[in-house]
N, C-alpha and C positions, 0 to 999 in steps of 0.2 A: 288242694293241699291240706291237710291235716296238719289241725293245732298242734304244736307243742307246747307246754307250761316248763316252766323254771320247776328244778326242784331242788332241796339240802338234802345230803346225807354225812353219815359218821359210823365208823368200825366201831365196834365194841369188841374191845380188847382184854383178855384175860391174861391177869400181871400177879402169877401166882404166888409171891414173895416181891412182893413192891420193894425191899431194900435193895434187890437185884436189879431190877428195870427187867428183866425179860417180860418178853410177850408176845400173845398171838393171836390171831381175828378169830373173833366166836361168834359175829353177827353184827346185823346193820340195820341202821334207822334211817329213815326215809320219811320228807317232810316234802309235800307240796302245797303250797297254800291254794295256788286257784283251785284246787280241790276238796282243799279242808281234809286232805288225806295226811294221817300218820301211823306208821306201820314199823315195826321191829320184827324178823326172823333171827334165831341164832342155831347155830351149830357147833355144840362142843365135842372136841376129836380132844376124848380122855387120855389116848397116848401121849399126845404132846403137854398135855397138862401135867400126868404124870412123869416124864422125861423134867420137864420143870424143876418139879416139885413131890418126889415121890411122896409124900404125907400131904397132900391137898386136900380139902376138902371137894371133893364132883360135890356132892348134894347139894352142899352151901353155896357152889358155883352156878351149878344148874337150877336150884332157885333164886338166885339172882338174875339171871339169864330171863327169866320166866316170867319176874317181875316186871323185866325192862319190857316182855313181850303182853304181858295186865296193864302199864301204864297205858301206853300207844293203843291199845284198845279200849279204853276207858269205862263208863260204866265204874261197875262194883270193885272189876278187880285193878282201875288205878287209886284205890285209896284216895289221899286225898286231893287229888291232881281229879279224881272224877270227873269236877265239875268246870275244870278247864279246857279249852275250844285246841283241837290239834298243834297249833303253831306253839303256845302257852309249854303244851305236855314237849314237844318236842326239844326245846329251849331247856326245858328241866333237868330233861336224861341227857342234853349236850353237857351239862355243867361241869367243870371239871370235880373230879374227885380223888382223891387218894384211897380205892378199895380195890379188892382182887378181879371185879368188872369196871370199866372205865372208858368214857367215850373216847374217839380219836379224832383229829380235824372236821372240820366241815368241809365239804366240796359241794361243788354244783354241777346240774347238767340240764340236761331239756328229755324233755317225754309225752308221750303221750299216751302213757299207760302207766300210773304212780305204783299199781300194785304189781304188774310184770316188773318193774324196776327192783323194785325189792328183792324177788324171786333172782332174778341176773346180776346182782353185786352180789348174794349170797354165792350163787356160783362161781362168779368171777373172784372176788375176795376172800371169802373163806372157806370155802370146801377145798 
């Protein structure tokens, strides 16, 4: 039988007028620790951003997005999260915030493949 590991994840949510509350999944984070894996995919679908919000900024959107996808890969491009160990950076982008990207709950599941997981909630949740 084949291990499964626990793993956390969370939507990231674009809330393009936060006095509104609308929103809609742009992408997901994916934390497993017996792996020391964490990983962010996102996909922005600009029609419904613009439906939103016809004066949105995409760019400032899609580099936020992009950011969340430099933290989880660490290195150069998480600034200053670099030098922190996967579960650390995970816990950071979970934070709650009040901006136009914004984490969603945590949930859990089991796996035995942390980075196909990532790949399959993209698809399952926001495409």
């Amino acid at each position: 039988m084949t291990r499964r590991d626990v793993y956390e994840y969370a939507l990231l949510r674009v809330v393009p007028r936060v006095e509104r509350g609308e929103c809609f999944n742009a992408g997901v984070l994916v934390y497993c620790r017996a792996h020391s894996f964490v990983a962010a995919r996102t996909h922005l679908d600009e029609a419904k951003l613009r439906a939103l919000d016809p004066d949105a900024d995409v760019v400032g959107v899609r580099a936020a997005l992009r950011a969340v996808e430099g933290v989880c890969g660490g290195g150069e491009g998480a600034g200053q999260a670099a030098g922190d160990d996967a579960g650390r950076r995970f816990r950071w982008l979970i934070a709650p915030r009040s901006t136009v990207v914004q984490p969603g709950a945590v949930h859990t599941g089991l796996t035995t493949d942390p980075a196909g997981e990532v790949e399959r909630l993209l698809d399952l949740l926001v495409r």
